[in-house]
N, CA and C atoms as a LAMMPS dump frame, in Angstrom:
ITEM: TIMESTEP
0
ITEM: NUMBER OF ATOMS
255
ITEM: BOX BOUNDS ff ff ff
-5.0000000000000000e+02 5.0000000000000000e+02
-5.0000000000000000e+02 5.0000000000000000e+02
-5.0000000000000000e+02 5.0000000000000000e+02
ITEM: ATOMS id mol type element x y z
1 1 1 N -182.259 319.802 -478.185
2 1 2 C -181.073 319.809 -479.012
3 1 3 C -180.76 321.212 -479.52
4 2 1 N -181.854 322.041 -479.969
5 2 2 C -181.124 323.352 -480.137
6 2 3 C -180.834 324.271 -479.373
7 3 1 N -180.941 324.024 -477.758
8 3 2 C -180.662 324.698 -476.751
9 3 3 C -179.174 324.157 -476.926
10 4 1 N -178.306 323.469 -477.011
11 4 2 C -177.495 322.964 -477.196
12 4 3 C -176.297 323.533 -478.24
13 5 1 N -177.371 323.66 -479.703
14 5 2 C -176.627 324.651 -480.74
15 5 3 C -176.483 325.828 -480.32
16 6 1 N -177.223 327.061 -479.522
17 6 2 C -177.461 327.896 -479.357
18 6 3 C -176.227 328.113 -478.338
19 7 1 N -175.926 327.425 -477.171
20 7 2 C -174.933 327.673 -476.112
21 7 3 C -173.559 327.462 -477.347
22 8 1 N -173.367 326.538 -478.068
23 8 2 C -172.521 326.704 -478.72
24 8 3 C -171.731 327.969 -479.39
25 9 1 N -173.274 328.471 -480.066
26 9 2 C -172.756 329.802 -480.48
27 9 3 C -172.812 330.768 -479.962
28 10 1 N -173.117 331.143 -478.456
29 10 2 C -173.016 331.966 -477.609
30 10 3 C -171.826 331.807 -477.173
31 11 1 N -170.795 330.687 -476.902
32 11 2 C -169.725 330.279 -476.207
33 11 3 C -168.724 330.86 -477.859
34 12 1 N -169.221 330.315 -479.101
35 12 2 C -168.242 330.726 -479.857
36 12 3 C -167.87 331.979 -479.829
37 13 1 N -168.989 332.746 -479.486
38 13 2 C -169.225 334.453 -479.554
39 13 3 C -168.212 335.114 -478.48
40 14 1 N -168.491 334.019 -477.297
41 14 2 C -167.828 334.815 -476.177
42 14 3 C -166.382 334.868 -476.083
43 15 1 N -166.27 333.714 -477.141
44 15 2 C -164.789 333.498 -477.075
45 15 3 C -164.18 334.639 -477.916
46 16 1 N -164.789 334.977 -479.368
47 16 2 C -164.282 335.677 -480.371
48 16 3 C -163.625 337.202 -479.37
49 17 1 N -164.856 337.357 -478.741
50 17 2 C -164.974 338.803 -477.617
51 17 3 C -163.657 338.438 -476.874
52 18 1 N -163.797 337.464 -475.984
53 18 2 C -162.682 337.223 -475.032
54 18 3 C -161.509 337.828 -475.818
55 19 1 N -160.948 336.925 -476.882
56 19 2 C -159.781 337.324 -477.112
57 19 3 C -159.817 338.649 -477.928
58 20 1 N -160.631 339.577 -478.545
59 20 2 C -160.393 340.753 -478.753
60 20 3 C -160.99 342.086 -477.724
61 21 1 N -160.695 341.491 -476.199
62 21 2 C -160.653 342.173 -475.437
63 21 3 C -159.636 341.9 -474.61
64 22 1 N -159.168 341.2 -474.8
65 22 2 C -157.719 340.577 -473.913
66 22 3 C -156.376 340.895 -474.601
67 23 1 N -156.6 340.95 -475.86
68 23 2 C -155.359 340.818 -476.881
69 23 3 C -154.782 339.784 -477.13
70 24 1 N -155.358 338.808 -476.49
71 24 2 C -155.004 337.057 -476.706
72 24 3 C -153.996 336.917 -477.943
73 25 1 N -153.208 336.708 -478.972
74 25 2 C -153.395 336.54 -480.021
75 25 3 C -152.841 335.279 -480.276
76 26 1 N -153.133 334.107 -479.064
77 26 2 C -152.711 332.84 -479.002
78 26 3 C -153.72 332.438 -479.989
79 27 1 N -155.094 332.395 -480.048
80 27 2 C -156.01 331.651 -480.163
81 27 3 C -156.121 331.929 -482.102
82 28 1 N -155.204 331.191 -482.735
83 28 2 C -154.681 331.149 -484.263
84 28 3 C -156.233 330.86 -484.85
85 29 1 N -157.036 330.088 -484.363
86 29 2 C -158.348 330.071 -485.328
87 29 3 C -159.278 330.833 -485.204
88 30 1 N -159.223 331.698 -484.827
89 30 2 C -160.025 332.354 -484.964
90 30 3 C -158.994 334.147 -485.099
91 31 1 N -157.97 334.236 -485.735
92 31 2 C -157.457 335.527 -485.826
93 31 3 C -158.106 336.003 -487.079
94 32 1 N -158.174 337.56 -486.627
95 32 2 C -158.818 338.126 -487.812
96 32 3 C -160.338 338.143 -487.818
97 33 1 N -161.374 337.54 -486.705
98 33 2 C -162.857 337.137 -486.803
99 33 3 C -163.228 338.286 -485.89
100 34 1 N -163.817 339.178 -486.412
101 34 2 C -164.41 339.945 -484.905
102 34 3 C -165.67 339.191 -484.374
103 35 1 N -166.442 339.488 -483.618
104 35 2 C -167.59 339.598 -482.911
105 35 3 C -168.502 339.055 -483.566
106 36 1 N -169.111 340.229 -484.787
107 36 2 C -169.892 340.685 -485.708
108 36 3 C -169.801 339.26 -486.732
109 37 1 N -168.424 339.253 -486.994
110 37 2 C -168.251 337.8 -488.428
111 37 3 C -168.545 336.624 -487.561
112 38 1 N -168.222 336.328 -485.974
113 38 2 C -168.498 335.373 -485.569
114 38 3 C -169.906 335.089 -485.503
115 39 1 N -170.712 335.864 -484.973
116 39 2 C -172.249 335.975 -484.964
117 39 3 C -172.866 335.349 -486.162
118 40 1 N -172.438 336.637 -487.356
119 40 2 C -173.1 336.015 -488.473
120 40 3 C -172.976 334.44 -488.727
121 41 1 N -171.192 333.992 -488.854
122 41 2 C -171.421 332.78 -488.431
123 41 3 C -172.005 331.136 -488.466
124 42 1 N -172.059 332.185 -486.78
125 42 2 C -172.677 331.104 -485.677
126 42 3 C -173.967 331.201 -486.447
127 43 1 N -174.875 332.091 -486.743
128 43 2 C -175.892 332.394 -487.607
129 43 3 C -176.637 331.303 -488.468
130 44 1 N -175.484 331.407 -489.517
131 44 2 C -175.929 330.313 -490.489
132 44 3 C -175.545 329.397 -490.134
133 45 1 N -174.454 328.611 -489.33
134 45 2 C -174.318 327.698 -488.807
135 45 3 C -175.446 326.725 -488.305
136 46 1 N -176.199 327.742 -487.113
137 46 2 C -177.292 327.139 -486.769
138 46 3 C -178.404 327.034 -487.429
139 47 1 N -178.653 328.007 -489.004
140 47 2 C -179.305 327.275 -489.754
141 47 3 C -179.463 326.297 -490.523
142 48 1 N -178.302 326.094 -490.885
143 48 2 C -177.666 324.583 -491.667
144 48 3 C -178.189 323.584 -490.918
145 49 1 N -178.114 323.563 -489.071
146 49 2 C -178.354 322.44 -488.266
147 49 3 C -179.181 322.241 -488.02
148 50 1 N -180.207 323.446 -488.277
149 50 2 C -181.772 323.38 -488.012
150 50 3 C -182.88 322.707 -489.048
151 51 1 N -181.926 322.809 -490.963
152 51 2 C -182.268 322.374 -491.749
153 51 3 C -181.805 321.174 -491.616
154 52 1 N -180.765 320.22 -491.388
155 52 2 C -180.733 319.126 -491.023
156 52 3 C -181.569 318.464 -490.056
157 53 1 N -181.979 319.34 -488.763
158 53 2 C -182.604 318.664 -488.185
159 53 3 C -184.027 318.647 -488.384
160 54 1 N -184.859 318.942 -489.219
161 54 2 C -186.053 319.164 -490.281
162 54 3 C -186.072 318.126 -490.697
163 55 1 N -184.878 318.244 -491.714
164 55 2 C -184.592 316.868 -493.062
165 55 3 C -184.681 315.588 -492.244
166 56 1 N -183.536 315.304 -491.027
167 56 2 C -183.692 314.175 -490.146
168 56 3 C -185.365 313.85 -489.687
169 57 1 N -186.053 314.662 -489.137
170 57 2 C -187.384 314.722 -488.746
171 57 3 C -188.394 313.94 -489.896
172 58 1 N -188.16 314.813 -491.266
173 58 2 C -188.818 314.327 -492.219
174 58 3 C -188.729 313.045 -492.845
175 59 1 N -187.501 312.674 -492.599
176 59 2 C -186.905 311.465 -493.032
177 59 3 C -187.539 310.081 -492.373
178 60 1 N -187.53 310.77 -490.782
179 60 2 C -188.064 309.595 -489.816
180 60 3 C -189.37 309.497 -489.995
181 61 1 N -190.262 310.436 -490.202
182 61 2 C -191.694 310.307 -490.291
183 61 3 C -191.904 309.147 -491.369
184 62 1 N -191.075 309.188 -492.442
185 62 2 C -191.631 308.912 -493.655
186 62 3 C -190.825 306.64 -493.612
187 63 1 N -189.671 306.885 -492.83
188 63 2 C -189.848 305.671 -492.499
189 63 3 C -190.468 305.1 -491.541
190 64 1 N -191.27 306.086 -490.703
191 64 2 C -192.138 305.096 -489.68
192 64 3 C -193.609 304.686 -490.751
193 65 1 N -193.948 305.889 -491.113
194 65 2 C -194.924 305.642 -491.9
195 65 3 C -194.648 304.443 -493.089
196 66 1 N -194.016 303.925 -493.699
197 66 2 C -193.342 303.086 -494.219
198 66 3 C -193.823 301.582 -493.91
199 67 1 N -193.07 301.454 -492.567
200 67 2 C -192.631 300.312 -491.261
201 67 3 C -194.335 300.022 -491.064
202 68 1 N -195.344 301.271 -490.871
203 68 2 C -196.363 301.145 -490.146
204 68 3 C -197.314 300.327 -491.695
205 69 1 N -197.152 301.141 -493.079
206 69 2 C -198.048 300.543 -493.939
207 69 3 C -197.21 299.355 -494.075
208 70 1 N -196.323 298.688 -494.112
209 70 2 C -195.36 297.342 -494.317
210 70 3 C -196.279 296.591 -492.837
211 71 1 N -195.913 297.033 -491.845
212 71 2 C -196.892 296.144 -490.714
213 71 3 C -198.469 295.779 -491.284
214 72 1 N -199.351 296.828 -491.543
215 72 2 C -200.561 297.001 -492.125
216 72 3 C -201.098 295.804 -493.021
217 73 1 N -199.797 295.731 -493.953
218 73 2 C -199.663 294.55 -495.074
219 73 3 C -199.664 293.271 -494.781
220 74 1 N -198.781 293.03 -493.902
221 74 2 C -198.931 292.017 -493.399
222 74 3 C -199.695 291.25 -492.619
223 75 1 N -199.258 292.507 -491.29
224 75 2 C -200.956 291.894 -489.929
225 75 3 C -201.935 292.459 -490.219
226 76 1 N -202.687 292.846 -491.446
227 76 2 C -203.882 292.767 -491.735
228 76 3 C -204.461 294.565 -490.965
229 77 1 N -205.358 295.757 -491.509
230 77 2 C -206.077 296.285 -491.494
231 77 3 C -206.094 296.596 -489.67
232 78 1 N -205.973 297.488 -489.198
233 78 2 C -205.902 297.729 -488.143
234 78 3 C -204.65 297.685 -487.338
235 79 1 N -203.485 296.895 -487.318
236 79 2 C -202.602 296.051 -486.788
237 79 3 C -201.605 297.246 -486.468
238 80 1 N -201.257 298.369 -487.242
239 80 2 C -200.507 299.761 -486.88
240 80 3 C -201.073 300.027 -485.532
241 81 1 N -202.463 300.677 -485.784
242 81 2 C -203.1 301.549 -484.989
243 81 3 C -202.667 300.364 -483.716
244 82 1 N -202.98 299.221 -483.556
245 82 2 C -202.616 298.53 -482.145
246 82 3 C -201.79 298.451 -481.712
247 83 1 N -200.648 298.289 -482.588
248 83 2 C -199.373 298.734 -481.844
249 83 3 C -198.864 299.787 -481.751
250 84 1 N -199.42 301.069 -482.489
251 84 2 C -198.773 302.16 -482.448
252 84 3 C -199.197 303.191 -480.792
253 85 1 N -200.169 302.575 -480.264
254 85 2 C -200.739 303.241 -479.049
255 85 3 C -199.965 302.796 -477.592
């Protein structure tokens, strides 16, 4: 998945370039962004998504672990570990 973010902001980058090497000045969202502001960015962009995808990570651990002591409770002492393999 972050090979994914990463082409994103390489493609955003290339675009910013494209049109301030072309003189494009079709491309209205992005007027006024050089290179440099796009980078930065794409930058924090992909840190925001990287901290989400942490938070998501952490989130899931903590409901499997959850699911697994709720199984535990019920089917008795061992009953995770057997199904978790």
């Amino acid at each position: 998945m972050n090979r994914n973010h990463e082409l994103y902001a390489d493609s955003a980058q290339a675009r910013a370039l494209d049109r301030r090497l072309s003189g494009n000045d079709d491309v209205h969202w992005a007027e006024g962004v050089t290179p440099e502001q796009a980078a930065e960015n794409n930058r924090a962009w992909l840190a925001m998504v990287r901290q989400q995808e942490a938070f998501r990570k952490e989130s899931s651990r903590k409901a499997i672990a959850a699911a697994l002591n709720k199984m535990e409770a019920i089917c008795g002492t061992g009953a995770a570990a057997r199904r978790a393999v």
